[in-house]
Residue frames as qw, qx, qy, qz and C-alpha x, y, z in Angstrom:
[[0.047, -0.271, -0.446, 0.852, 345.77, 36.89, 205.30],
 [0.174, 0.731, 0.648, -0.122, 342.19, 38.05, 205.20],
 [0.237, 0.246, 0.075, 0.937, 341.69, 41.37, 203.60],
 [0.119, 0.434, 0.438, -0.778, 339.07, 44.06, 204.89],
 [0.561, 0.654, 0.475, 0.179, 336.53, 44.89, 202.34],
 [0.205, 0.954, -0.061, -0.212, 338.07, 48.31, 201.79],
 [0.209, -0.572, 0.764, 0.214, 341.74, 46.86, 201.18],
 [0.581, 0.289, 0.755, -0.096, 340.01, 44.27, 198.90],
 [0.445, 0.777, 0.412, -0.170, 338.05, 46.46, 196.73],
 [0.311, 0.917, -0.217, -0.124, 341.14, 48.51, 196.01],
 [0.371, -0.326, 0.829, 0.262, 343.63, 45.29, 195.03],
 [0.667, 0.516, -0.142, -0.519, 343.28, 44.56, 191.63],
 [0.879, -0.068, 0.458, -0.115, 343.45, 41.35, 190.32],
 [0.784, 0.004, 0.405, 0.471, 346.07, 39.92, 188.52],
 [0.321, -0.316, 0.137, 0.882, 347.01, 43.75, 188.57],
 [0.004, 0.028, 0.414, 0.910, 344.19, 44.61, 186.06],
 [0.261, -0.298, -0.889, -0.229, 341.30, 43.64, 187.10],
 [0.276, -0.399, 0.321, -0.813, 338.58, 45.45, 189.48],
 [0.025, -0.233, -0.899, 0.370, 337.00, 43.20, 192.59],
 [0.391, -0.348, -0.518, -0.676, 333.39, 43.12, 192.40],
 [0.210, -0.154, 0.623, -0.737, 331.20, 43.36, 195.81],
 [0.260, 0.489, 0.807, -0.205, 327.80, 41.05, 196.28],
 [0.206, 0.647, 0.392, -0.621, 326.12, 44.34, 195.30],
 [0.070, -0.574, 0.584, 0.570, 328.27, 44.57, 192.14],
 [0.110, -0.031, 0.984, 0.139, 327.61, 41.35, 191.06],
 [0.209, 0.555, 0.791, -0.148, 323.80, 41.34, 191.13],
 [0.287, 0.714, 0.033, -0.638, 324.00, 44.59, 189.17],
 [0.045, 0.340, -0.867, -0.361, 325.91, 42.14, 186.54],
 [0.162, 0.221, 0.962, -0.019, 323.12, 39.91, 186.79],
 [0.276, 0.596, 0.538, -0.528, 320.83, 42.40, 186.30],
 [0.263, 0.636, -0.351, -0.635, 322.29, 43.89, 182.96],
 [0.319, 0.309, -0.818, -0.365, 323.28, 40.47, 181.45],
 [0.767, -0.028, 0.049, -0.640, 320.01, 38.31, 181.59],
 [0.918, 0.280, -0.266, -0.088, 322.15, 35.26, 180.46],
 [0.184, 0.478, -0.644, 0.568, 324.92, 35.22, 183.31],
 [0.867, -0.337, -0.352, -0.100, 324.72, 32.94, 185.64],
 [0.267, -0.748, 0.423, -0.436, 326.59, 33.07, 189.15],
 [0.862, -0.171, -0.452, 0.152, 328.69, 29.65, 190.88],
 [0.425, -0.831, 0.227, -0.278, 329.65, 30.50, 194.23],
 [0.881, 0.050, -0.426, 0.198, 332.89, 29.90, 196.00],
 [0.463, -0.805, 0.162, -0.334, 333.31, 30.21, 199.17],
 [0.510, 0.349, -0.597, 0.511, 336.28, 29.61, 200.72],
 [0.700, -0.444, 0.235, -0.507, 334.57, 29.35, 204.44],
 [0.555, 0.004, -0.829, -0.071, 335.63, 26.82, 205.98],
 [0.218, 0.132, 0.583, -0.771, 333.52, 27.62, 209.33],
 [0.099, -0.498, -0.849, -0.144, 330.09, 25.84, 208.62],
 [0.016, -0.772, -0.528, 0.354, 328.17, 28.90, 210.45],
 [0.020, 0.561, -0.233, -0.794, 329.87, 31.83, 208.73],
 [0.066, 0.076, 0.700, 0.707, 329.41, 29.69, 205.42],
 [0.021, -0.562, -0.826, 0.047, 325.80, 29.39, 206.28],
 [0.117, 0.819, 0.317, -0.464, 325.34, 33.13, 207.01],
 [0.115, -0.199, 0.642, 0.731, 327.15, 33.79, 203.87],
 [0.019, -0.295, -0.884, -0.362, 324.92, 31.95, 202.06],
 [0.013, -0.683, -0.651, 0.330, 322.06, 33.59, 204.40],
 [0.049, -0.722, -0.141, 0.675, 322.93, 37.12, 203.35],
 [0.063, 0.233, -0.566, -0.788, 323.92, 36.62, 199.46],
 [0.073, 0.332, 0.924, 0.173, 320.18, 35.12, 199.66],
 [0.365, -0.501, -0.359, 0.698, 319.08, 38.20, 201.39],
 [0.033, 0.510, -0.351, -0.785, 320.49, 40.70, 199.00],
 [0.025, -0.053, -0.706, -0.706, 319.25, 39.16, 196.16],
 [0.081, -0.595, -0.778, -0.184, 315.47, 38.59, 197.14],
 [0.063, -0.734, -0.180, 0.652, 315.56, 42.55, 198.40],
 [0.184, -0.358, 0.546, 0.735, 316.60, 42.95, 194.58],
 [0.757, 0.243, -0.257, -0.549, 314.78, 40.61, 192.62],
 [0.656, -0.169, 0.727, -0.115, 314.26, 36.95, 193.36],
 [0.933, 0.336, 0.126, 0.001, 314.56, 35.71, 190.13],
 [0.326, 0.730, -0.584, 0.137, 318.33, 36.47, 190.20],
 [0.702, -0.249, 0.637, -0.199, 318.03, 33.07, 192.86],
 [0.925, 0.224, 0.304, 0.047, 317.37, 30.78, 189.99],
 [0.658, 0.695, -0.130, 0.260, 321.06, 32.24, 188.46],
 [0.198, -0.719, 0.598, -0.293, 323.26, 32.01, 191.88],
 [0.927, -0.172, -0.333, 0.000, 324.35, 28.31, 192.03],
 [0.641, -0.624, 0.410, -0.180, 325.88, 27.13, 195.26],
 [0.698, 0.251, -0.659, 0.122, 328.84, 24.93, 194.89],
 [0.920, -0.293, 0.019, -0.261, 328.75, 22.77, 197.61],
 [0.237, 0.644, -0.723, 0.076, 332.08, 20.61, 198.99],
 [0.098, 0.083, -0.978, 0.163, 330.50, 17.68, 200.42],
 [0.228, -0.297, -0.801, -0.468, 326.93, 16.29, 200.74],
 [0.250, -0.623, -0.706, 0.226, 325.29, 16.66, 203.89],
 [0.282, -0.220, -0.088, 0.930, 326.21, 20.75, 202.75],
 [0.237, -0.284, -0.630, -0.682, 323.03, 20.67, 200.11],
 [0.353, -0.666, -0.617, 0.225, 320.70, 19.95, 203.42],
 [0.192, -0.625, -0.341, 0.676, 321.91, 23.17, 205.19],
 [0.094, 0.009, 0.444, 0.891, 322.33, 25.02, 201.40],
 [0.163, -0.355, -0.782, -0.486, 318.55, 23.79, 200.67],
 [0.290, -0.594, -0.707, 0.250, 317.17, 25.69, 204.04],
 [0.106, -0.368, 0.049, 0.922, 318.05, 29.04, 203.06],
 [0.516, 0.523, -0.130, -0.667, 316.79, 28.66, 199.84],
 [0.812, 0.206, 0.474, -0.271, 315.58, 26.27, 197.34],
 [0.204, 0.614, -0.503, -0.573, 318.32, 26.85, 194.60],
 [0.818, 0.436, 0.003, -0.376, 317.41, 25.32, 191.42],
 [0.808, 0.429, -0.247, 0.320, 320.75, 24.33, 190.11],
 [0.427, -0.818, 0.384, 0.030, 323.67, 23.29, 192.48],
 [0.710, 0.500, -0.469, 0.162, 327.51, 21.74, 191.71],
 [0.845, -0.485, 0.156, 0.159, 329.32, 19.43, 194.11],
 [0.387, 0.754, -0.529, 0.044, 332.85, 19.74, 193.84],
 [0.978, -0.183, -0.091, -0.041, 334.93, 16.98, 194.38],
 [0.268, 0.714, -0.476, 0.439, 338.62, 18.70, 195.22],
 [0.187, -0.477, 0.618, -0.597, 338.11, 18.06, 198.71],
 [0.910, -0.090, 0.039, -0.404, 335.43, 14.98, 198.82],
 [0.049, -0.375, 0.915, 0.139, 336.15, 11.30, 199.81],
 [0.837, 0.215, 0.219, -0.453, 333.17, 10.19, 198.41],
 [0.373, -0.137, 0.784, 0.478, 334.05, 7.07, 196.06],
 [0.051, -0.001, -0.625, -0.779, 332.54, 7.22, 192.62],
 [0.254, -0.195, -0.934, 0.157, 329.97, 5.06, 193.75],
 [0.051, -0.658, -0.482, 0.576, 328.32, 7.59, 196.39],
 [0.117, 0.415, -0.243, -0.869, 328.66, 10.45, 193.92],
 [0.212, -0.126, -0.512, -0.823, 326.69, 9.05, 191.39],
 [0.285, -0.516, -0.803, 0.084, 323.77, 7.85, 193.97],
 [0.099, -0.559, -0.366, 0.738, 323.95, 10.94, 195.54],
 [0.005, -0.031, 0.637, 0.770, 323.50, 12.64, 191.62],
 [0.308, -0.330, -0.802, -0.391, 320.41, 10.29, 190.96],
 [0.268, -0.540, -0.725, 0.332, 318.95, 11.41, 194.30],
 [0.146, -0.786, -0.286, 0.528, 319.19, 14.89, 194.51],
 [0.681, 0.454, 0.450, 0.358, 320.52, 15.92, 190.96],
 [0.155, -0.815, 0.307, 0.466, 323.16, 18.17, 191.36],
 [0.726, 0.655, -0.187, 0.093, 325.67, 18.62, 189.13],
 [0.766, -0.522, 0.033, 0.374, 329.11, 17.91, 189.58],
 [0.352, 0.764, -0.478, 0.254, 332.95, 19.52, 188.94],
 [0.931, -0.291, 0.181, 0.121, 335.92, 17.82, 189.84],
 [0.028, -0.743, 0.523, 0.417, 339.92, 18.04, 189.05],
 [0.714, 0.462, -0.436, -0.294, 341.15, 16.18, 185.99],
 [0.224, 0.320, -0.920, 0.041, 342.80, 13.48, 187.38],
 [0.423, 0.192, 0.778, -0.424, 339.19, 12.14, 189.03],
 [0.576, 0.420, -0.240, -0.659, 337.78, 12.47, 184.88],
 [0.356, -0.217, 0.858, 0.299, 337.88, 9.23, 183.94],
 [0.325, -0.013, -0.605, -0.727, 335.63, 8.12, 180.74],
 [0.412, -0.267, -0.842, 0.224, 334.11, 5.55, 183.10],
 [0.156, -0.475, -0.514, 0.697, 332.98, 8.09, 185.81],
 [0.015, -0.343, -0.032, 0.939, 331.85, 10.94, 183.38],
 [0.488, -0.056, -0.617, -0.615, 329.68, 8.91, 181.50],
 [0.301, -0.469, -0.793, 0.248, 327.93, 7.24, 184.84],
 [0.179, -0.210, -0.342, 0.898, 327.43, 10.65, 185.91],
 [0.365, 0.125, -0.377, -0.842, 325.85, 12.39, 182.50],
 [0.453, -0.328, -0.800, -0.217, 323.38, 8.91, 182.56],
 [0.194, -0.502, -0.752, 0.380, 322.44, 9.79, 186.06],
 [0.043, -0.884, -0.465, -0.018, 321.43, 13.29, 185.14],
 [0.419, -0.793, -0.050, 0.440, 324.22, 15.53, 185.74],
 [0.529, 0.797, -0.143, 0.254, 326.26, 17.85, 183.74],
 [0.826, -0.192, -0.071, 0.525, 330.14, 17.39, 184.44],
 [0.485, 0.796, -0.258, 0.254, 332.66, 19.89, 184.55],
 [0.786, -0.154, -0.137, 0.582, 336.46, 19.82, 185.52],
 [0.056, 0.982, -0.019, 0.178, 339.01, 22.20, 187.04],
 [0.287, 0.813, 0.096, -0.498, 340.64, 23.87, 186.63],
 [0.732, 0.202, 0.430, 0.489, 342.14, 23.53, 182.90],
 [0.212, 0.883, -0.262, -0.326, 344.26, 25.84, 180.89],
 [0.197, -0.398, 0.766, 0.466, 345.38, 23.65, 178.37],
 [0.491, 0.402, -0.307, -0.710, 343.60, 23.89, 175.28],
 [0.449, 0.156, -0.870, -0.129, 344.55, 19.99, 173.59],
 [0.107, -0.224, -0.904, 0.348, 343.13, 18.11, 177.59],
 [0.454, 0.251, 0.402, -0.754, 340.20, 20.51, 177.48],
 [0.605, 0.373, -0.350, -0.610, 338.94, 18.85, 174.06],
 [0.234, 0.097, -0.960, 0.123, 340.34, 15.41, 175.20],
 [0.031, 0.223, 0.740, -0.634, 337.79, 16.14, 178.08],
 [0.481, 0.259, 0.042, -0.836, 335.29, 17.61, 176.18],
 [0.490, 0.316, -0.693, -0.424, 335.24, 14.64, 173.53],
 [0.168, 0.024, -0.954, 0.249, 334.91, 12.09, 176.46],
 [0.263, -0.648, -0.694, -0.169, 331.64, 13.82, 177.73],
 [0.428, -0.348, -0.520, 0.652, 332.68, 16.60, 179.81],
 [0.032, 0.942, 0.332, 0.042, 329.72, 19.76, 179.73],
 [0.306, 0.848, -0.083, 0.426, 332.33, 22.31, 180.48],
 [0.732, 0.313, -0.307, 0.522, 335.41, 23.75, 182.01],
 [0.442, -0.831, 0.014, 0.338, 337.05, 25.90, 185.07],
 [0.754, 0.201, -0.020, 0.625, 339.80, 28.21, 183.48],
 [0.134, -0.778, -0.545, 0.283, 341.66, 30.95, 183.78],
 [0.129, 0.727, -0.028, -0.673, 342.18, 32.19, 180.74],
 [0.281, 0.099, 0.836, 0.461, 341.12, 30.24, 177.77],
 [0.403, 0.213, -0.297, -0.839, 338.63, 31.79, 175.81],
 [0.773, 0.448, 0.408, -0.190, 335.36, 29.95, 173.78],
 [0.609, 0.761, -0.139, -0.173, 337.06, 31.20, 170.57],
 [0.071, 0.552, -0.819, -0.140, 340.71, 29.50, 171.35],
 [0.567, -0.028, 0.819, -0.078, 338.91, 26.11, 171.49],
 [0.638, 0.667, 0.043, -0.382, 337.73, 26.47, 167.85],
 [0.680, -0.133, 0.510, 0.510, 339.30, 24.60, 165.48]]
């Protein structure tokens, strides 16, 4: 079930956490100069995603357009980067491949053409794919992992970085 924003705002995540509003968020961007924003939308209405996209473009250039070049768009299939790329020119976008039947093949042409990056669940990592990818230009990452030992497998193979949700930098340290 959908929530309302007010019935949202006051459900804390995994019971400790506080939800953060568009407005919230771009005050986060504004304090921490090195924070960088990947959208997921969970639209699955093409127009709503679109005005989504129209209004978190919106809000930020009333703010400060250089918080654009730190809001990447993840993207769930290809011809979405066309309608993404008419709002706004983002600099850095990530295909995800959860939901794609591209074959390897298209993904890394599509890469070399329009140089996105990609993410993707572990069982589409192969060494084979993640090293065509990184040659065509793209930084990899996988999701989501919470298991220390496969994130270093995955890292070791070629893989730029990780979805988790709740591993740390410091627990991957040997």
């Amino acid at each position: 079930t959908k929530l309302n924003y007010q019935e949202f705002m006051n459900t804390r995540i995994q019971g400790i956490y506080s939800p953060l509003d568009w407005e919230m968020i771009l005050d986060l961007l504004q304090h921490y100069p090195d924070a960088y924003i990947v959208t997921d939308t969970k639209e699955s209405d093409p127009g709503l995603m679109m005005k989504e996209f129209q209004m978190l473009t919106d809000s930020a250039t009333l703010r400060d357009p250089a918080l654009l070049d730190r809001i990447i768009p993840q993207i769930y299939n290809r011809p979405m980067l066309e309608k993404i790329q008419r709002i706004y020119p983002f600099s850095n976008v990530i295909y995800t491949l959860y939901e794609s039947q591209d074959s390897d093949e298209e993904v890394i042409d599509f890469v070399k053409d329009y140089g996105v990056d990609i993410t993707m669940p572990e069982n589409r990592a192969t060494k084979t794919f993640v090293r065509a990818l990184k040659r065509s230009g793209a930084r990899v990452y996988v999701h989501t992992m919470n298991d220390v030992q496969q994130i270093q497998k995955l890292s070791r193979m070629g893989v730029d970085g990780f979805y988790t949700d709740f591993i740390a930098e410091n627990d991957l340290k040997p």
